[in-house]
N, C-alpha and C positions, 0 to 999 in steps of 0.2 A: 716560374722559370728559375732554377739555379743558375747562378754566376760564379764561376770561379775565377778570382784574382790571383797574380801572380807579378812580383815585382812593385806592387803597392808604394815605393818610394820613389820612384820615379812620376816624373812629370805629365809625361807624352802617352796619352791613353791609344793603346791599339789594340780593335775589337777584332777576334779573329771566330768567322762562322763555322762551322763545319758543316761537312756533304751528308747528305742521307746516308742510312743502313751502313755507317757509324755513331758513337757517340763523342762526350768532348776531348776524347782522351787520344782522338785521333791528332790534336796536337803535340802529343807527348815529346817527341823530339825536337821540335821546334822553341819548346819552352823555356828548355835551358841556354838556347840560343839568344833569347831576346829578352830575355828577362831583367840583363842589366841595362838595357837601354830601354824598356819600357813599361810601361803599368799596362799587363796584359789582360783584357777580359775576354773571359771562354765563355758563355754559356751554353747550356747543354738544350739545347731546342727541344720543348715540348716530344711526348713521346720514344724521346730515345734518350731519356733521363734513367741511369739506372736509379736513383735516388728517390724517384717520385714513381708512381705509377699512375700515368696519364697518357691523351691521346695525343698525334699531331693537330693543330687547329689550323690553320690558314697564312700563308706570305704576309698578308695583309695583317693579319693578328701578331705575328711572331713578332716584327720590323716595329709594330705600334708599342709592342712591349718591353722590346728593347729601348725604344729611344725613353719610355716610361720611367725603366728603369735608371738612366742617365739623368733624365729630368729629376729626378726625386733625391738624387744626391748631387742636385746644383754644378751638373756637367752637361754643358751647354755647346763644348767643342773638343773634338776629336781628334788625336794626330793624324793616324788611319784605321780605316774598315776595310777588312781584308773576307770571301764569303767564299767556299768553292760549291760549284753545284749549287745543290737547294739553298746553302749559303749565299752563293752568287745572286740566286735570286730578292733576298732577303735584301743583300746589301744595294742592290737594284730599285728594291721598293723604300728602303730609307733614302735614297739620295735623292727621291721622287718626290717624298713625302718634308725635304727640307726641313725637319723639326730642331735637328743639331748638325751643331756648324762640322761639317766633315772635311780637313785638309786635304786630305787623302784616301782612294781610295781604290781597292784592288778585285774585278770581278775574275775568278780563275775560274773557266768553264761555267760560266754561269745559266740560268736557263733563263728564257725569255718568254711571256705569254705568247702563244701559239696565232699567228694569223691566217685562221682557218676556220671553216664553219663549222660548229657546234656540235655537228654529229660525227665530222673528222675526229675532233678531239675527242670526244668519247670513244671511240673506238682506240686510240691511243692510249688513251688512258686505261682500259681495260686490258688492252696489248701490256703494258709495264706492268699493273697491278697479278695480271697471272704471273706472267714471267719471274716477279720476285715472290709471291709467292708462293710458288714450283718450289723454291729454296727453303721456305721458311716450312710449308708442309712435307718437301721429302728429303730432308735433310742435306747432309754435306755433299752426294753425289751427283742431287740434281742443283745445289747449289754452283757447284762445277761447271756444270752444261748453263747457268744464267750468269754467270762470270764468265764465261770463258775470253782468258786473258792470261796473256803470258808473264803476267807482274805481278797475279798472286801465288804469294804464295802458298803452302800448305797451313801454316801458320794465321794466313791472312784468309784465308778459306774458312777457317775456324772460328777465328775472331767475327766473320758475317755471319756465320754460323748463329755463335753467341747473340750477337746483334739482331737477328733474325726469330728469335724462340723468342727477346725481351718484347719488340713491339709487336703492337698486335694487327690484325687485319686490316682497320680503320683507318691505322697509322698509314700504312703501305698505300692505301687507297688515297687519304685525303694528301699526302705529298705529291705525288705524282699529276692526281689532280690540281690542287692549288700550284704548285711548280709550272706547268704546262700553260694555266689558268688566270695566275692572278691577276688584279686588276692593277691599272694604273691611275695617276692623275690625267683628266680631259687635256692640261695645259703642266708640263712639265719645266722648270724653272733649273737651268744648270750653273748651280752655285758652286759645288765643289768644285776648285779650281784646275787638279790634277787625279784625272781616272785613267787608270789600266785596264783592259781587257788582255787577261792570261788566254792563250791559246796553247795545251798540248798538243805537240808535233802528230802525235797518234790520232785526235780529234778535230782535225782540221775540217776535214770534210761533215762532221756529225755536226758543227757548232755551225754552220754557215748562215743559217735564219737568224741564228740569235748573234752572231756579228752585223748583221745585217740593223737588227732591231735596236742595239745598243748603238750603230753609227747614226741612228733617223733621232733617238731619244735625246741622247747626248753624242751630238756631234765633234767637241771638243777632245774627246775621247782619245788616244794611243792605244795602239793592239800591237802584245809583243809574245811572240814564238817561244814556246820554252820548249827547248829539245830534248829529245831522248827522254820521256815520258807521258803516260798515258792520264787517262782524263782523271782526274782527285788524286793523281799518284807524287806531286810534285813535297806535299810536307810530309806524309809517312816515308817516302821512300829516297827522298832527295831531301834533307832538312837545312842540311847546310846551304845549298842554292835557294831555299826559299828565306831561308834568314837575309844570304846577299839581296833576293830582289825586294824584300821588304825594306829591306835597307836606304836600296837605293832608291824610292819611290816617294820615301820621307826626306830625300836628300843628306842621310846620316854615311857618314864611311867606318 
């Protein structure tokens, strides 16, 4: 796994995940927002590394990897973990797996394993795996018709585009899968003291199992409405609202 840091003199480590079918760069304007108040780690999740050429592996592998790589440079505690989407999920299974002390932590549309029988979810999982890719086999037009959403733009049609030619089939299969899928702990122990679940105003209805699942998990939990955005649109396209709510999450003004 590549990790990119940013803001390296600063104290207060905040891990921020990115969503599928992008890569790390999907922070870009967020970066310069936070950078003087925090030691920012990106890394670029398996399979949608342009840097490496590798596959997606598993929730369960990516969350174990990361905290790995924390371990290994004697950080033991976090300010926050911030994860959208398949991120979400990621940051779902580190706060499960308790390995680092996390203060903070922010799930933005995050996915939840699926409480469903076995061939439900196969048949879902099959359902995403064509649908995206339709996009990545017929380019920018049927990319269109599995996007459609009135938030990208042409530019951002382009960029999944790009996004969509780098990973490969396996990728597209085993996220959707693992997302959907992953496992958790028998016995879940809620140590991080303060969790947000982000809800886009656009997503409310899509996300309702997985608020459901994160109120049973971690009941301690807060769920706050972000308006006037749709689901992973909050740090590409709203940067400066995502710097305030990071902000405020850490208790920083």
């Amino acid at each position: 796994m590549t990790v990119h840091e940013f803001g390296k003199e600063n104290k207060k480590i905040l891990i921020l995940i990115h969503p599928s079918i992008v890569m790390w760069d999907y922070f870009e304007y967020v970066i310069p927002l936070l950078d003087k108040d925090f030691h920012l780690v990106i890394p670029s999740i398996p399979g949608y590394n342009p840097d490496r050429k590798d596959d997606f592996t598993s929730i369960e592998e990516i969350a174990a990897e990361m905290e790995a790589w924390l371990i290994n440079r004697s950080i033991s505690e976090v300010e926050c973990v911030y994860g959208c989407s398949m991120g979400g999920s990621i940051v779902t299974r580190m706060l499960a797996n308790a390995r680092i002390k996390i203060k903070n932590a922010v799930i933005d549309g995050g996915i939840t394993p699926y409480q469903l029988p076995w061939i439900v979810t196969r048949i879902i999982a099959i359902k995403d795996f064509l649908l995206i890719s339709m996009g990545k086999f017929g380019g920018i037009k049927l990319l269109q018709i599995a996007f459609s959403t009135d938030e990208l733009s042409k530019e951002d049609i382009q960029y999944a585009s790009k996004v969509l030619k780098m990973i490969s089939y396996k990728t597209i299969w085993r996220t959707f899968d693992s997302c959907n899928n992953y496992s958790m702990p028998i016995t879940v122990r809620e140590v991080c003291p303060n969790i947000e679940y982000w809800i886009a105003e656009e997503e409310v209805k899509d996300r309702k199992n997985d608020i459901a699942y994160i109120r049973k998990v971690f009941p301690k939990t807060r769920f706050r409405l972000i308006k006037n955005v749709g689901h992973g649109g909050l740090a590409p396209f709203k940067p400066e609202k995502f710097a305030r709510g990071i902000r405020k999450v850490c208790g920083i003004r």
